[in-house]
C-alpha positions as CSV (number, residue, x, y, z in Angstrom):
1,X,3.4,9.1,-0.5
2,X,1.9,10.7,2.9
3,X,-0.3,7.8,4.6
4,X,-2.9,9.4,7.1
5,X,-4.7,7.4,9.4
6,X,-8.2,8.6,9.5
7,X,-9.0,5.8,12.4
8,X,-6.7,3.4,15.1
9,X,-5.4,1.0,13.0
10,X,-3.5,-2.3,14.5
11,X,-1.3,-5.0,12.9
12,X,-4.2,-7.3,14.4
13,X,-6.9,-5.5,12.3
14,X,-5.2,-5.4,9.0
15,X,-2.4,-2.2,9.2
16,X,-0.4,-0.9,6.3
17,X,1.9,-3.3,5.3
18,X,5.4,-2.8,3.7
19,X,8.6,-4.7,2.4
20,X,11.6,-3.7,4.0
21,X,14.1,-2.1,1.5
22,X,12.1,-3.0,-1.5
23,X,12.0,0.7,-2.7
24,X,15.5,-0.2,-4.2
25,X,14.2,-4.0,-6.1
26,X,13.4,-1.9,-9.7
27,X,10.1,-2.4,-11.0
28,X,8.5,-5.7,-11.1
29,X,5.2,-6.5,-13.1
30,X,1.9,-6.4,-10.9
31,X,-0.7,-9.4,-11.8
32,X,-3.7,-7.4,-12.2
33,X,-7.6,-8.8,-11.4
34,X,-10.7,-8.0,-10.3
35,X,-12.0,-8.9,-7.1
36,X,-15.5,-9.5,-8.5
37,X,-14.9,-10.8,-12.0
38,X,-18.4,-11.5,-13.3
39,X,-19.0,-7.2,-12.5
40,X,-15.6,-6.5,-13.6
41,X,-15.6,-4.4,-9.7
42,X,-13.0,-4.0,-7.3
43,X,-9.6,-3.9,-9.0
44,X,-6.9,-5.4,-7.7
45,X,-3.1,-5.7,-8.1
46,X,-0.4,-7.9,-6.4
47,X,2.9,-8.5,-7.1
48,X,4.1,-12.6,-8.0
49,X,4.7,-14.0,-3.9
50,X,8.4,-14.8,-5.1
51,X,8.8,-11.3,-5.2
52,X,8.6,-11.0,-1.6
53,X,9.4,-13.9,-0.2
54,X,13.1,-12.9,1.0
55,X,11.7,-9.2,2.2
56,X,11.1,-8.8,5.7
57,X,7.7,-7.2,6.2
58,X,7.2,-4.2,8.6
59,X,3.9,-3.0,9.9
60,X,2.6,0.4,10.0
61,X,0.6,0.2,13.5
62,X,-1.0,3.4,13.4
63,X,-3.3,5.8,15.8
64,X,-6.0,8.3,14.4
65,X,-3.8,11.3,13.0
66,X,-0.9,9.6,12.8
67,X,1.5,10.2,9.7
68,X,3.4,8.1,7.6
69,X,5.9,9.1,4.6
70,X,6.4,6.0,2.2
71,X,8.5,5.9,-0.6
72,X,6.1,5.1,-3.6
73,X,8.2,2.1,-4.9
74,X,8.0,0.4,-1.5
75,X,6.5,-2.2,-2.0
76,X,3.0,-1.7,0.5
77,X,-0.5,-3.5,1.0
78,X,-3.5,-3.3,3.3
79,X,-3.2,-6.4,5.5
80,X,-6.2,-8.5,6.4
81,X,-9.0,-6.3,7.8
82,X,-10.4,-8.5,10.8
83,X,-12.4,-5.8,12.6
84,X,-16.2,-5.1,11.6
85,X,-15.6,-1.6,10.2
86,X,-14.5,0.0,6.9
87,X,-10.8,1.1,7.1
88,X,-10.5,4.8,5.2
89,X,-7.0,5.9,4.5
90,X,-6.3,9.8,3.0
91,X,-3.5,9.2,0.7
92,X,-1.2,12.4,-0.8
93,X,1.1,11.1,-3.9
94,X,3.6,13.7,-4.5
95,X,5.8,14.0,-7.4
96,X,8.9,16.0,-7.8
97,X,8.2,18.9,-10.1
98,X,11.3,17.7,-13.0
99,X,9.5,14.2,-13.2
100,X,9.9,14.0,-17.1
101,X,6.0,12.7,-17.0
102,X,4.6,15.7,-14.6
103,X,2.3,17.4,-17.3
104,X,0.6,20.7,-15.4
C-alpha cells in the first residue's frame, strides 16, 4: 500500500499508526461496527486489543508529499485526530499480477 500525505501530519494530531512486525501475525478476525449505528454510517473495523498488546507501535509522522510503502497485512490505524481539520490520505493498494483472486 503507497500512503501519500496530502497535508502535515504529526503523531500529536492523529498520524498513521502501525504494529511493528505484525505483517508476519497471519490473519486475525476484525470486529466490525458502525460508528453511527442507528444510520448504519461510518463503518468501522478494529482488530480484538489482545491482538496488539505485545506489538510495539510506530508512527508515521509525515509532511505534505511525503511517501510511505506499507505492507498491507501490517497491521495500521489512523490515530486520534486532535487538530480542527479533516485529515485526507490518497491511498494506492497494489496487487501482484499472479494473486490467484486478481480478476482483470
Amino acid at each position: 500500500m503507497l500512503h501519500i500525505s496530502l497535508f502535515d501530519c504529526r503523531a500529536q494530531h492523529g498520524a498513521l499508526e502501525m504494529k511493528a512486525g505484525s505483517h508476519r501475525a497471519g490473519y486475525v478476525a476484525h470486529q466490525e461496527y458502525f460508528a453511527d449505528q442507528a444510520a448504519q454510517k461510518h463503518f468501522r473495523v478494529e482488530l480484538p486489543e489482545q491482538t496488539l498488546s505485545d506489538l510495539q507501535t510506530v508512527t508515521l509522522d509525515s509532511r505534505t508529499g511525503d511517501v510511505g510503502i506499507i505492507d498491507f497485512r501490517t497491521y495500521h490505524r489512523s490515530g486520534i485526530n486532535t487538530s480542527d481539520q479533516v485529515r485526507y490520505t490518497f491511498l494506492i493498494r497494489i496487487s501482484p499480477a499472479n494473486a490467484p483472486d486478481l480478476v482483470v
